[in-house]
C-alpha positions as CSV (number, residue, x, y, z in Angstrom):
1,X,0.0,0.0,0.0
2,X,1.0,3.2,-0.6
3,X,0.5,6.0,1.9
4,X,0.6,9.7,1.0
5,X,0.9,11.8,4.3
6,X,0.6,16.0,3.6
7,X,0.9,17.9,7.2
8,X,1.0,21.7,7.3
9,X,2.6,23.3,10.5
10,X,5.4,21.4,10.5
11,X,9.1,23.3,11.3
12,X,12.6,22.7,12.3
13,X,10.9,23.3,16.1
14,X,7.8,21.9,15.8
15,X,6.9,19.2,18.1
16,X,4.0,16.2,18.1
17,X,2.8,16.3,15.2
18,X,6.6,16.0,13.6
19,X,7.2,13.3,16.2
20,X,3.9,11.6,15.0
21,X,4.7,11.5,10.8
22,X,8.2,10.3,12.0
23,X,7.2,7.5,14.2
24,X,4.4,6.0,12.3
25,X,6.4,6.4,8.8
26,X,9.3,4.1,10.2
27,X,6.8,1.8,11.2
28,X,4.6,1.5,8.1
29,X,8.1,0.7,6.2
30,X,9.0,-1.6,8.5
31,X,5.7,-3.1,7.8
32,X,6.4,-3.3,4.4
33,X,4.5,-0.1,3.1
34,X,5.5,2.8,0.6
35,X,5.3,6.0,2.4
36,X,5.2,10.0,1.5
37,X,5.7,12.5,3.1
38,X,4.3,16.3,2.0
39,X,5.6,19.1,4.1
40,X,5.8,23.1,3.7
41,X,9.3,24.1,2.6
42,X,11.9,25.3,2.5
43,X,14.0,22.5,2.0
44,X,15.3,20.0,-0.3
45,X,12.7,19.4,-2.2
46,X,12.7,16.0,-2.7
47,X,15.0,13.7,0.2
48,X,14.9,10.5,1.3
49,X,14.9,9.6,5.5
50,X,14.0,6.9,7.3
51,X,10.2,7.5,7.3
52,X,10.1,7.8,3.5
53,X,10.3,9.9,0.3
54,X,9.9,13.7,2.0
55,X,8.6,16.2,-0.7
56,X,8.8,20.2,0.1
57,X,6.3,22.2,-1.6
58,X,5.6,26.2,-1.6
59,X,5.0,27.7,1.3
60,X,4.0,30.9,2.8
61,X,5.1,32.2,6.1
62,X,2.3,32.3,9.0
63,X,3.8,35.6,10.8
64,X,6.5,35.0,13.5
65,X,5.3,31.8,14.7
66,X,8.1,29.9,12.4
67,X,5.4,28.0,10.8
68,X,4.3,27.5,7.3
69,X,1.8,26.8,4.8
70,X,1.0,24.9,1.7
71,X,-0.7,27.4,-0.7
72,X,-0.1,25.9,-4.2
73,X,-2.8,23.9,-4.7
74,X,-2.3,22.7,-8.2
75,X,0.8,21.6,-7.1
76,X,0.0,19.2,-4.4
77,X,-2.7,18.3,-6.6
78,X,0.2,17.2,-9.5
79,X,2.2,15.3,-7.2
80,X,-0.8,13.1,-5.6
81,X,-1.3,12.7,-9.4
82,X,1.9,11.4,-10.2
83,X,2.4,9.3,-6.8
84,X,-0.6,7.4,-7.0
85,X,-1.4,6.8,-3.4
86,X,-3.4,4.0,-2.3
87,X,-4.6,6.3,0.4
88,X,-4.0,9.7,1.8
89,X,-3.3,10.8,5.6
90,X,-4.1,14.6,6.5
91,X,-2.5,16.9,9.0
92,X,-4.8,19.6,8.7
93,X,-8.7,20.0,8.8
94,X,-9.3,23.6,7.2
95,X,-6.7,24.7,4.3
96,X,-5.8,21.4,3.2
97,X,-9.5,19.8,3.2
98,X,-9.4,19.8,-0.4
99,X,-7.7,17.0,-0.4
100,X,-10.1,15.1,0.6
101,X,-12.2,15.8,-2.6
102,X,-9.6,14.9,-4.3
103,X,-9.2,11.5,-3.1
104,X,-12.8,10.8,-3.4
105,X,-12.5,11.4,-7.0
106,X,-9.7,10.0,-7.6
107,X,-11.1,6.2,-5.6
108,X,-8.5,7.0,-2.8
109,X,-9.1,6.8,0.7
110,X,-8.8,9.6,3.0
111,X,-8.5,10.1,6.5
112,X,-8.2,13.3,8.6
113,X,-5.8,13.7,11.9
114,X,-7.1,16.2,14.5
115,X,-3.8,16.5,15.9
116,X,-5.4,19.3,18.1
117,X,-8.9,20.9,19.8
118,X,-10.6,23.2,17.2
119,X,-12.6,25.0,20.2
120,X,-9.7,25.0,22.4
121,X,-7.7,26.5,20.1
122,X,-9.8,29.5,19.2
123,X,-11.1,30.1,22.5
124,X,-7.4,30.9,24.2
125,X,-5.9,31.7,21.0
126,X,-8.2,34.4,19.5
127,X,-10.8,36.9,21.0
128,X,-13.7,34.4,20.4
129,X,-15.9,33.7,23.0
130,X,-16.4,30.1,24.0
131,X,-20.0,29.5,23.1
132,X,-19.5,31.1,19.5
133,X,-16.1,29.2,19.3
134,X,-17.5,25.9,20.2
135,X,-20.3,26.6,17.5
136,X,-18.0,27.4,15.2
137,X,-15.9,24.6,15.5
138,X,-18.8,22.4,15.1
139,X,-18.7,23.6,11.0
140,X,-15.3,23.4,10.3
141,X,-15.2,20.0,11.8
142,X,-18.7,18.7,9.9
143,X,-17.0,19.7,7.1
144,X,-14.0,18.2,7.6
145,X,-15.9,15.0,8.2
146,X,-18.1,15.0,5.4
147,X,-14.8,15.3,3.2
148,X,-12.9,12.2,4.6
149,X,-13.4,8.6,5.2
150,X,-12.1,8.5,8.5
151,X,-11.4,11.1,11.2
152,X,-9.0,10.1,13.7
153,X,-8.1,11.2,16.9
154,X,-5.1,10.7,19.5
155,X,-7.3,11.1,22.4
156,X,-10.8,10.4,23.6
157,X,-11.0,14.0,24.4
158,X,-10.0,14.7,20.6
159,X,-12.7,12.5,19.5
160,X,-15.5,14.5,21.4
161,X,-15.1,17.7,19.3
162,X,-17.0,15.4,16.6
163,X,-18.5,12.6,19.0
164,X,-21.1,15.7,20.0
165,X,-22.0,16.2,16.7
166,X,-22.4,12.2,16.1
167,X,-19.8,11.7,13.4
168,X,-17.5,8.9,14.2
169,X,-13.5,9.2,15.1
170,X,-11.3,6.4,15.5
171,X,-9.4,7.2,18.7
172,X,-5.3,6.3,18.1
173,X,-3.1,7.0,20.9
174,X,-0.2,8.5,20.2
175,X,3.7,6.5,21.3
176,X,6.5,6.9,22.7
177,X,9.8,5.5,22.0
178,X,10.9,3.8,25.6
179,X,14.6,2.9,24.5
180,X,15.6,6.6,24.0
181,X,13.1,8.2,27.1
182,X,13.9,6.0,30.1
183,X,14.7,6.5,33.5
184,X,18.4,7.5,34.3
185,X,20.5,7.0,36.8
186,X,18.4,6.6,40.5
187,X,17.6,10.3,42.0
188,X,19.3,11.7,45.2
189,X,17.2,11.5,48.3
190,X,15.9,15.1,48.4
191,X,17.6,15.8,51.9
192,X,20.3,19.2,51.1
193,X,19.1,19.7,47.5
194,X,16.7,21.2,45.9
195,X,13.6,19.4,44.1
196,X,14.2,19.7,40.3
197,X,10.8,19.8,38.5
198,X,10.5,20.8,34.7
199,X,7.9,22.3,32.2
200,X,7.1,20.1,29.2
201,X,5.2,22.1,26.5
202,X,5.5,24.6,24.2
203,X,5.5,28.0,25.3
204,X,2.2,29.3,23.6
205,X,-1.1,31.1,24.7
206,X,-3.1,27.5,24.1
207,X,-0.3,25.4,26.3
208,X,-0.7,28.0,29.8
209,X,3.1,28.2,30.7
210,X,2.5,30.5,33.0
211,X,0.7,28.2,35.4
212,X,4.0,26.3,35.7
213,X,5.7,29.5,36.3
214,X,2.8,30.7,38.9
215,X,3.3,27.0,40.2
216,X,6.5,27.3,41.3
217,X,6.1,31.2,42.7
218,X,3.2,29.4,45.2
219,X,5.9,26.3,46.2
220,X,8.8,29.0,47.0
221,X,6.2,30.9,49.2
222,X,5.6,28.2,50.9
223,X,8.9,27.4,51.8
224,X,10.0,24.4,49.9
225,X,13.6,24.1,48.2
226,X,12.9,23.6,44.7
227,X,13.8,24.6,40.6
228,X,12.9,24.4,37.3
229,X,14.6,24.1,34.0
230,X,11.8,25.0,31.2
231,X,12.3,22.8,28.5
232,X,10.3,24.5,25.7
233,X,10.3,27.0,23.1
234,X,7.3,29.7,21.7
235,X,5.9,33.1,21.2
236,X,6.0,33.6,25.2
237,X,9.4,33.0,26.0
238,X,10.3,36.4,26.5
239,X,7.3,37.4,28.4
240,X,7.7,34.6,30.7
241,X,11.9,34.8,31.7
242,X,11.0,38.5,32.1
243,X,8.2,37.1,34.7
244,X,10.4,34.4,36.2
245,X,13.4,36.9,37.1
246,X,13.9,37.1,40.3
247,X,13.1,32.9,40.6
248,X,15.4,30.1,40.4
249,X,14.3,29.2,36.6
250,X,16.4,28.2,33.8
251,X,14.8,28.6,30.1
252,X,16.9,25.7,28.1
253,X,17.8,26.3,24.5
254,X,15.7,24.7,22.4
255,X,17.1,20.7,22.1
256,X,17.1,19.2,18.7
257,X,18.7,15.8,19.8
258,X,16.1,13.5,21.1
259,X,18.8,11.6,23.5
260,X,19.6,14.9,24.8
261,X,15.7,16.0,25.6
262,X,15.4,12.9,27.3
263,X,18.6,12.8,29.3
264,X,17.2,16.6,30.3
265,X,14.4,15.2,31.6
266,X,15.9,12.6,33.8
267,X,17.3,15.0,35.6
268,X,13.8,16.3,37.5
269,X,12.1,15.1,40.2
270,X,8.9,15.7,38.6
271,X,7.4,17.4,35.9
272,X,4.2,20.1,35.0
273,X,2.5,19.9,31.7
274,X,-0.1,22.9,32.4
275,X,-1.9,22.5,28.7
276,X,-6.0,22.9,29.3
277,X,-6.7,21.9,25.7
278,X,-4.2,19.5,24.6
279,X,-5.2,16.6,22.8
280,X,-2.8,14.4,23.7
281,X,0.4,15.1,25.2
282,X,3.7,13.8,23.9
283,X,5.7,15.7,25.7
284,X,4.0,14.9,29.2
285,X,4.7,10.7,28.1
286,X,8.1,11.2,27.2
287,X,8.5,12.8,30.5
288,X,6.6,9.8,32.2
289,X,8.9,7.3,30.0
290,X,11.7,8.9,31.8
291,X,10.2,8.0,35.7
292,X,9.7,11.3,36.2
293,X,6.0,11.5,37.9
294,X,3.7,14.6,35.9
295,X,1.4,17.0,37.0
296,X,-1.3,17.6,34.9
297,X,-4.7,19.9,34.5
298,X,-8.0,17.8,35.3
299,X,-8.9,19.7,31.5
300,X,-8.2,18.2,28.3
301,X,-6.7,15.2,27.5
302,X,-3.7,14.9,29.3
303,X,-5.2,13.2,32.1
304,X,-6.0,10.1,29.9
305,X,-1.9,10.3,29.0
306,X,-0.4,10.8,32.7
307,X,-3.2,8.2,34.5
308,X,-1.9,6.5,37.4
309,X,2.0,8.1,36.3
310,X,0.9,11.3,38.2
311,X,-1.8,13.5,39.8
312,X,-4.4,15.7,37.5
313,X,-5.4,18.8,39.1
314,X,-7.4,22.0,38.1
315,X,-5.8,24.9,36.7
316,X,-5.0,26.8,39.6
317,X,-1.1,27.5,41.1
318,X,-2.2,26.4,44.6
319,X,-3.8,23.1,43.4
320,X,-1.0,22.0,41.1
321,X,1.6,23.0,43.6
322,X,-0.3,20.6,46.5
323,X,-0.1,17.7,43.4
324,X,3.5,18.8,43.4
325,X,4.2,18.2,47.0
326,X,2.2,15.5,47.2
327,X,4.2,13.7,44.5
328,X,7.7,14.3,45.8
329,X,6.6,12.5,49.1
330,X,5.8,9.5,47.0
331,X,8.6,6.9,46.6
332,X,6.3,5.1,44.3
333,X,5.4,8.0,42.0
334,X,8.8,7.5,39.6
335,X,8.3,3.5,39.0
336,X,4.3,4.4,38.5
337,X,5.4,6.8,35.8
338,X,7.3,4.9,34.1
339,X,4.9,2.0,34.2
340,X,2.3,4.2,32.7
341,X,4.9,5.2,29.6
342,X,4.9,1.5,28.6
343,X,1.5,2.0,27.9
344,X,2.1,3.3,24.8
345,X,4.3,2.3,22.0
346,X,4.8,4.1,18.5
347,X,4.3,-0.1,16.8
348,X,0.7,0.0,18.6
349,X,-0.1,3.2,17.5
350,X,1.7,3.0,13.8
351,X,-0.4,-0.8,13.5
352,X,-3.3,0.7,14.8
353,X,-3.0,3.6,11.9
354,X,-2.3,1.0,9.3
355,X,-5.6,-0.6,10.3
356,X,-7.2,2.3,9.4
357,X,-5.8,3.0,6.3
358,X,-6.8,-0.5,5.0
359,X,-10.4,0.2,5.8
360,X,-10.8,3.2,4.0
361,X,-8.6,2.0,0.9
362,X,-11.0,-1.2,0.9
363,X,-14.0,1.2,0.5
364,X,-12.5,2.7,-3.1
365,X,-11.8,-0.3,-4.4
């Protein structure tokens, strides 16, 4: 079979949904599959990598946030022409929905990732109130479902944007690879240092840093010996080390080598993954992969990620900095964590994908 993937928002520092295509395109060639790969440049337009043939097409700049988008539609339209897929996997529900058309006419199935929460999204991202947000989410996602075979979700929380409207979505959890994110060496006993927690997320309006930053201004009133190394990168940065001055807060650079992030991330005690409206969490189960027990907001779905690996709580400073506490008193919490990782693996979710991508060919044939 071949598989024809087209994502917009992807960049040198983007972070699931990159992760995602890379994951699942190593595993449908190990499976035997032909896989493509259609990105926004720039780039090489045309390489070859370990998840498949990588194609680079026009793109235009979306402001400062360092992403792109795919504007040419006759020429994504030539190459689907010329690369014949058996079916087509879609990173993007509004300016690439087209597609979806296009496979329909051309007997090719089509399936639709909602890599994130339409509603979510507009409400904390734009002035949109939530009831008008949530009701116009609701169109852009009927369309969206009336021009694919299959929507798919990474989360049951993902799935309810269209669950509510009673169109289908396959839930597929997302993976983690457990060789590269494990535990390190054993922690010190707390006594005469201080805790070491970190922020996983990127540093955006929709992902609430400043809850982990608010978190940790609650623990040092308090009185508890701790610090935090934020391992993230986004439009708040600045705003957010000008806040964090006077605390004992590091802002990493941003880390392009996996085994790096992960060694990082052995390092903490525990972690904070403040996000209200993410739809799945990659960061927050890489964290867990590497023992290192995760706070998480009752909202969204990273509860359904962190589980029994950590403690959800709601989105106040107070409440996460109790889950805090209450986790670094736990000598269970880091074993738990990583027990929850293994949960997920990229060949589950990759086979699961592939599953999916047979049942919607079948229906064109």
């Amino acid at each position: 079979m071949h598989i024809v993937r087209i994502a917009n928002f992807v960049s040198p520092t983007s972070g699931g949904i990159k992760t995602a295509l890379r994951e699942w395109g190593q595993v449908y060639r190990a499976r035997g599959h032909q896989v493509s790969l259609v990105i926004p440049g720039p780039g090489e337009p045309e390489s070859e990598e370990p998840q498949g043939k990588i194609y680079r097409v026009g793109a235009l700049p979306v402001g400062s946030s360092g992403y792109s988008l795919i504007w040419k539609r006759s020429e994504i339209t030539a190459l689907l022409d010329r690369l014949q897929p058996d079916s087509i996997e879609v990173s993007d529900r509004s300016t690439l929905r087209w597609t979806g058309a296009w496979a329909r006419k051309n007997g090719v199935g089509s399936i639709m990732i909602s890599h994130e929460n339409l509603t979510g999204i507009m409400h904390r991202r734009t002035p949109v109130p939530a009831k008008p947000a949530h009701l116009l989410a609701n169109v852009v996602n009927g369309r969206s479902a009336k021009s694919y075979d299959m929507i798919v979700a990474p989360s049951e929380y993902s799935a309810q944007e269209f669950h509510r409207m009673g169109v289908p979505a396959e839930v597929v959890p997302l993976g983690v690879d457990l060789e590269t994110f494990s535990p390190g060496a054993p922690r010190p006993p707390l006594d005469g240092r201080p805790a070491h927690i970190i922020h996983c997320g990127r540093l955006s309006p929709e992902k609430n840093p400043q809850l982990s930053i608010k978190t940790m201004e609650v623990l040092l009133q308090r009185g508890h010996d701790v610090e935090m190394t934020v391992l993230g990168h986004g439009p708040m940065r600045d705003e957010l080390i000008g806040v964090a001055e006077n605390m004992p807060i590091k802002f990493h650079a941003y880390i392009t080598d996996r085994a790096e992030l992960a060694h990082q991330m052995t390092l903490a005690d525990a972690a904070i993954a403040p996000g209200p409206v993410e739809t799945f969490g990659l960061a927050a189960l890489e964290a867990l992969a590497c023992g290192v027990p995760t706070v998480c907001p009752v909202e969204g779905a990273l509860g359904e990620v962190v589980g029994a690996g950590g403690l959800a709580a709601r989105s106040h400073p107070g409440a996460f900095a109790d889950a805090i506490t209450t986790i670094l008193r736990d000598p269970a919490a880091r074993g738990a964590a990583r027990d929850q990782a293994e949960q997920f693996t990229w060949e589950g979710s990759a086979d699961h994908m592939l599953a999916v991508h047979a049942l919607v060919s079948s229906l064109h044939r």
